[in-house]
N, C-alpha and C positions, 0 to 999 in steps of 0.2 A: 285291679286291672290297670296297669303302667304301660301298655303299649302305645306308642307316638302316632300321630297323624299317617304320617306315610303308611306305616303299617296296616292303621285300621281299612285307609282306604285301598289298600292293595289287599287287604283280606276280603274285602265287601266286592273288588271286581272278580275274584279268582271265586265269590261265590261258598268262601270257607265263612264268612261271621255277614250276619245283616246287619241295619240301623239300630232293630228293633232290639237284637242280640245287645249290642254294645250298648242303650240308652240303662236296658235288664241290667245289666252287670253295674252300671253306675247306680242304678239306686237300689241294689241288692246292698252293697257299699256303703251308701245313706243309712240304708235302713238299720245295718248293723254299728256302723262307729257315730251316724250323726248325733243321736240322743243318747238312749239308755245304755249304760255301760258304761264306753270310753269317752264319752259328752264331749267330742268333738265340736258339739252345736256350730259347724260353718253355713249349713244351708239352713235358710231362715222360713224357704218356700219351696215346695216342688211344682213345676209345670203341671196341672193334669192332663196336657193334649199332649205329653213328651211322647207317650210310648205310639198315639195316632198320628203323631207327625212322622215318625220314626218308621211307621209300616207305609205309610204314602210315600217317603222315600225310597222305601226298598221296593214298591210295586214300578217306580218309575227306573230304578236301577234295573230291574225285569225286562223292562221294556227298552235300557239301551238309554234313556236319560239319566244323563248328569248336570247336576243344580248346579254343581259349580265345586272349589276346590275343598268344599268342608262336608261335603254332601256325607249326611248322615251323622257327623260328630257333635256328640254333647258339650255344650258349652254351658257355663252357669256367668250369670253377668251380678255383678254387685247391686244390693238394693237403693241403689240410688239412679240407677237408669232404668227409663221409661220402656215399660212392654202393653202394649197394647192388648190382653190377653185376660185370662183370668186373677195374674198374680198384681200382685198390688206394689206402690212402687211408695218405700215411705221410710226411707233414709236412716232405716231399723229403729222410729221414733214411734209411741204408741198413738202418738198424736197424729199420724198419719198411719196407721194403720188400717184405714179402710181405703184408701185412697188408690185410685185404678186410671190410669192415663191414656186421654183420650186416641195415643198415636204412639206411635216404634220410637224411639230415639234413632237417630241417623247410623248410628254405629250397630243398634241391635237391628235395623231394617238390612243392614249390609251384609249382618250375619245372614240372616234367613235367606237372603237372595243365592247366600254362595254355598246354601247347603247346611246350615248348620241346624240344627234341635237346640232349642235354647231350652236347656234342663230347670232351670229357676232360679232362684234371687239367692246370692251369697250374704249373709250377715255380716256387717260393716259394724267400727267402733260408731258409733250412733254420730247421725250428722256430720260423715265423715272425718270425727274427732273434731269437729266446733263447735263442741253445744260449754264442753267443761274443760276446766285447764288442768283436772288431775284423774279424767275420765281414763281408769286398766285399757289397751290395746283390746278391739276387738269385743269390748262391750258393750250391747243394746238394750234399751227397754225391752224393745219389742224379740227379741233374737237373743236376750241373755249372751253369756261369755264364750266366747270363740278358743279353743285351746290350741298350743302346739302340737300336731300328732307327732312331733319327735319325742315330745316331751311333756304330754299334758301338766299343765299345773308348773313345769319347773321352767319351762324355755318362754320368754316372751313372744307371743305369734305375731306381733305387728302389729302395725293399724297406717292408715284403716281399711284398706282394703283385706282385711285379717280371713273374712269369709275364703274371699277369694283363693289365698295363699296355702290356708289351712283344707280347702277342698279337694284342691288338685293334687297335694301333698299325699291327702288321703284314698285319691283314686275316685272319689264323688263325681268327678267330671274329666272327659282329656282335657281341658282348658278351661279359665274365667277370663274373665272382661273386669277391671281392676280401674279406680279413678286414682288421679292424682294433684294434690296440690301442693305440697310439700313433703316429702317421701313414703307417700301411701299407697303408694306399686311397690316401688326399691325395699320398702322394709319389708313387709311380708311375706315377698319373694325370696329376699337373701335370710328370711328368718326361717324362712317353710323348705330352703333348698329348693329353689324354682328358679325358672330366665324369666325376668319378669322386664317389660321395656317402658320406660315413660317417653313418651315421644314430644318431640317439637311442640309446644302450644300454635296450631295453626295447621297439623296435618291429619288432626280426628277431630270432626265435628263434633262438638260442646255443645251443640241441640239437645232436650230430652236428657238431661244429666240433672239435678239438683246439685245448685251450682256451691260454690263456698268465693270464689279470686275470677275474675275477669281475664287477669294478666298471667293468670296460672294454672290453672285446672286444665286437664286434660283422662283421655280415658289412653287404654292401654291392654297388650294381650299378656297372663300370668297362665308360662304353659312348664312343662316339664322337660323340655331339652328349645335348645336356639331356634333349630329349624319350625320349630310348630309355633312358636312365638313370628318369627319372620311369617310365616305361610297367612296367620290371623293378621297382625300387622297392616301387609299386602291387601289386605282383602276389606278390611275397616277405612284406611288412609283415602283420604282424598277430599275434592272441594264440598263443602255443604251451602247454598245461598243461601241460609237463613245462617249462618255465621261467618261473621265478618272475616273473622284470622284465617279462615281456612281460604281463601279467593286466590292464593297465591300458590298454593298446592297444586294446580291443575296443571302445569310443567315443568312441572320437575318429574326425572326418573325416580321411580318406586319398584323396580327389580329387585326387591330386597333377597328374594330366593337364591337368584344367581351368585349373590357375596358369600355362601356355604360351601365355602373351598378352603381347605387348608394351606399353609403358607401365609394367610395376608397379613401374620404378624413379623412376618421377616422383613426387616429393611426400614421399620415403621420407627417413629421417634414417640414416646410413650411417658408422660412427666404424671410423676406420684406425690401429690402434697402429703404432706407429713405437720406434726406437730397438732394446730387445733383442729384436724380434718381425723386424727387417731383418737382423740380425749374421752375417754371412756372405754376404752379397749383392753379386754384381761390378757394378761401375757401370752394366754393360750389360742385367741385373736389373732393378735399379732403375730404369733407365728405361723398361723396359719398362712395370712396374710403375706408375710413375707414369704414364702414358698411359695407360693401363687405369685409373687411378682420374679421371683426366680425361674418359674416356668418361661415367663412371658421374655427374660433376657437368653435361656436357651433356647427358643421358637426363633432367636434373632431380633426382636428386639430391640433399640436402642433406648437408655433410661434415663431420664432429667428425673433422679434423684440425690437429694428430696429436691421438692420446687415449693419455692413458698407462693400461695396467695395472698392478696393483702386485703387488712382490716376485715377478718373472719366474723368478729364481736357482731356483724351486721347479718351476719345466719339467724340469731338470735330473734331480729326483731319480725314483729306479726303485726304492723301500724298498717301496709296497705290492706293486707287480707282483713282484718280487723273492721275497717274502711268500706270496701265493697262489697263483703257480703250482706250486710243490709240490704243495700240497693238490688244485689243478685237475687236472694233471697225472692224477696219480696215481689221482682218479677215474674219468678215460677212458680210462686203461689196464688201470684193472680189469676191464673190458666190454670188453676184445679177448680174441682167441684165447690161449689157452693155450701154443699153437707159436709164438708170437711165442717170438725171444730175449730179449725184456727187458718187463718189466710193471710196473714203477716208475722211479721216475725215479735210485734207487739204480741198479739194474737195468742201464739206458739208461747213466748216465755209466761203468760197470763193460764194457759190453759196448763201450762207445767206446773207451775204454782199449786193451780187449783185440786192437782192429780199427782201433787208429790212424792207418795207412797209408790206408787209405779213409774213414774216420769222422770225423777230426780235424785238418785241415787245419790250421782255424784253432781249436783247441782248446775248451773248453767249460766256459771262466768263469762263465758263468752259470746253469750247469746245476748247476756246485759252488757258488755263492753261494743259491741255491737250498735245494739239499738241505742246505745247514747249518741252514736256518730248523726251526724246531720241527714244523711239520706242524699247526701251529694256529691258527684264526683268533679265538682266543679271549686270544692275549696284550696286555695292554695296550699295547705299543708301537706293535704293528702297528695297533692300533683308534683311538689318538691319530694316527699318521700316515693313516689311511685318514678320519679328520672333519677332520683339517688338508688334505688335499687339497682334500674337497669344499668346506669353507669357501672356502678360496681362488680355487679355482677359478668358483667359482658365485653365492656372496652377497661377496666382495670381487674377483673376474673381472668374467666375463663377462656376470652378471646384474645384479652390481651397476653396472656399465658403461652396459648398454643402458635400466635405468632411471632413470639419475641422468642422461642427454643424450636420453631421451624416440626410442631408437633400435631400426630394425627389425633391422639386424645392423651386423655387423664384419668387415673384409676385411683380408687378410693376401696375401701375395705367395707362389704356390706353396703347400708345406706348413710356411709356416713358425711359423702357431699353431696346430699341429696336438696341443702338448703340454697346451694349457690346457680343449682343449674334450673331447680323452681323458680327463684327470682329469674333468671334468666330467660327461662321457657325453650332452654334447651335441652337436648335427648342424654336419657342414661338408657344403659343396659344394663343390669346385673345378672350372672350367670354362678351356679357353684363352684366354691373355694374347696373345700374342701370340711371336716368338722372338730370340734372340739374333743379331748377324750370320751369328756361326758356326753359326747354325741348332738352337741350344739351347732346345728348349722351355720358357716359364715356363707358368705358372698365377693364375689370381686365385682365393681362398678366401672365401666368405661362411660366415661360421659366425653361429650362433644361440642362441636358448634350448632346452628339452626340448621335444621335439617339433615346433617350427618349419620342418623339413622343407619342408612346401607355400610357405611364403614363403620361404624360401632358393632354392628352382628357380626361381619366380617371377621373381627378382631374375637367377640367373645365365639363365637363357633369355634374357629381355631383353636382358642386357650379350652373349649369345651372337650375338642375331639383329640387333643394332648392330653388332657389329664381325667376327663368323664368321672367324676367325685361323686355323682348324684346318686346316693342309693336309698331307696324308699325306707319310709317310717315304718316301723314296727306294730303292729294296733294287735290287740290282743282283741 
């Protein structure tokens, strides 16, 4: 089942497909590629009120209400945000596996508001990829291994948001809800052949998220064409009071719908780092790559290629997030249950220990790299490396980039400058490239300045509706 938002919900007014119809067909889906067989493993959980939320929506479609612009579409949101329900929220750690939250995260209450069926929890690489420094993409205690559906076994599905990427890919869901702190939307989107958006830190409330970076985290919509990403987007964005970063979001335009016009790559100035922003790229990558940036110069286009950024070495380091997740951490496990076995992050590496044979596959480096930090955000190290980032990142990056070549963004291949605009806490998009012979999906990445959002979809819709590469996985 590959049909887009628009569709579903013009099938559900005209009375041809219900909610009820559509949520069916997602976990007929599940039921066939999640486990047995093709071990998809991307859903770690299914809602059981999916299919009764799903007919209370179609009774009130009966009746002439609408919830609002998602009404009736199945979503799956990553096991790391909080649902208030029967599914459990536990960062695909066995160590939180019973653990059930007392309230919506701001982002999954925004769904329900505007219609949506939230299908159940995506399996994420375990603690959103910070528990180990050599933990496989997409691996969980609790959720086991998330594969490629292009590719089981041969493609890397990403991480961490792997569930996510690998669901939608699969047709399990029209969309997920995807976190990000360092390229854990952009990768599993441009690995899974999905538009996947990391947005602004400060335009989706970071409430109800199991946190990893203060400075960095953010959630995000991973859908299967621009517009259903924009539509989710829209509907998530906005100010939350129990989070700070987001205060500033309440005016600004968030019309992101209206930028689904073709042309907006005409006339546009468009700079492509090259060199440590490619390292790692098969020639067959690259090519791709490069044809996807020849789209974008016959759309009209102008190209500041190549453009260099300076002192890239600094993508590399993880001293802030290193830093704060202690202190993160350990806030949102003060606000679980009591019967949890573990409530700090001492706690958590002591109960891993104790539970190694299930818990510790691939051990938990960074859980003890972590707990060695002081527990403060107040030492001058950490506050020197936290304004070296953003400098870097922002006034000699990405900012200083796009105004020193008069530029509306910068496009990277896949997620492979996903570390500069993390530090930054500025918006990427990535939409499909195109694929490898062997049927490897790439990515093209437009990232931007704060808040640029509406012109980044803008740009990938365009490059979408010129070249539309996205063709579903194969599952036997």
């Amino acid at each position: 089942m590959m049909w887009d938002i628009d569709t579903l919900l013009l099938q559900q007014q005209q009375g041809k497909l219900s909610s009820f119809d559509i949520v069916s067909k997602c976990l007929e889906q599940i039921a066939l590629h999640n486990q047995d067989g093709a071990q998809i493993r991307a859903v770690i959980e299914v809602n059981p009120d999916a299919l009764a939320i799903a007919q209370a929506l179609d009774r009130d479609r009966e009746r002439g209400v609408w919830r609002g612009p998602l009404h009736g579409i199945p979503i799956l949101v990553k096991d790391n945000l909080d649902t208030a329900d029967f599914m459990h929220t536990s960062a695909g750690s066995v160590a939180m596996a019973t653990h059930r939250a007392a309230q919506d995260a701001p982002v999954v209450k925004r769904l329900r508001e505007a219609g949506a069926v939230i299908l159940g929890k995506a399996n994420l690489t375990e603690w959103a990829n910070f528990i180990s420094d050599h933990m496989p993409n997409g691996y969980s205690s609790r959720g086991g291994q998330t594969l490629n559906p292009y590719g089981p076994g041969r493609f890397d599905v990403g991480g961490s948001s792997a569930g996510s990427g690998a669901a939608v890919a699969a047709g399990f869901a029209v969309a997920a809800i995807g976190t990000e702190t360092s390229g854990s939307i952009l990768s599993p989107a441009s690995n899974n052949s999905l538009v996947g958006i990391k947005p602004t830190v400060g335009l989706v409330s970071r409430t109800g998220i199991i946190p990893i970076s203060m400075g960095q985290d953010t959630a995000g919509p991973m859908t299967r064409t621009v517009s259903d990403a924009a539509r989710i987007l829209q509907v998530i964005a906005g100010e939350d009071k129990a989070d700070a970063a987001t205060a500033s979001t309440a005016h600004l335009a968030r019309d992101y719908m209206s930028q689904l016009r073709v042309g907006k790559l005409a006339g546009v100035r468009i700079g492509v780092p090259r060199g440590y922003y490619h390292k790692g790229l098969s020639d067959e990558e690259r090519e791709v790559f490069d044809a996807a940036v020849n789209v974008l110069r016959e759309k009209g286009a102008t190209l500041v290629d190549p453009l260099e950024l300076p002192t890239p070495e600094l993508n590399e380091n993880i001293d802030v997030m290193i830093h704060e997740f202690k202190v993160a951490l350990n806030a949102y496990l003060a606000k679980t249950e009591a019967t949890l076995p573990a409530r700090t992050l001492a706690e958590l590496i002591a109960y891993n220990d104790d539970h190694a044979e299930i818990a510790l596959r691939y051990d938990q480096a960074l859980f003890r790299l972590a707990e060695e930090t002081s527990g403060s955000l107040t030492e001058a190290k950490y506050l020197q490396q936290r304004l070296r980032d953003l400098k870097w990142s922002r006034e000699d990056g990405i900012d200083g980039a796009l105004q020193e070549h008069g530029l509306a963004a910068l496009v990277f291949p896949s997620y492979f400058g996903c570390s500069i605009a993390a530090k930054a806490g500025y918006p990427s998009i990535t939409v499909p490239a195109g694929y490898t012979k062997a049927g490897q999906p790439v990515g093209l990445t437009f990232t931007g300045t704060a808040f640029s959002e509406a012109e980044l979809i803008g740009l990938a819709y365009d490059f979408e509706q010129a070249t539309k590469y996205r063709k579903a996985p194969q599952l036997d």
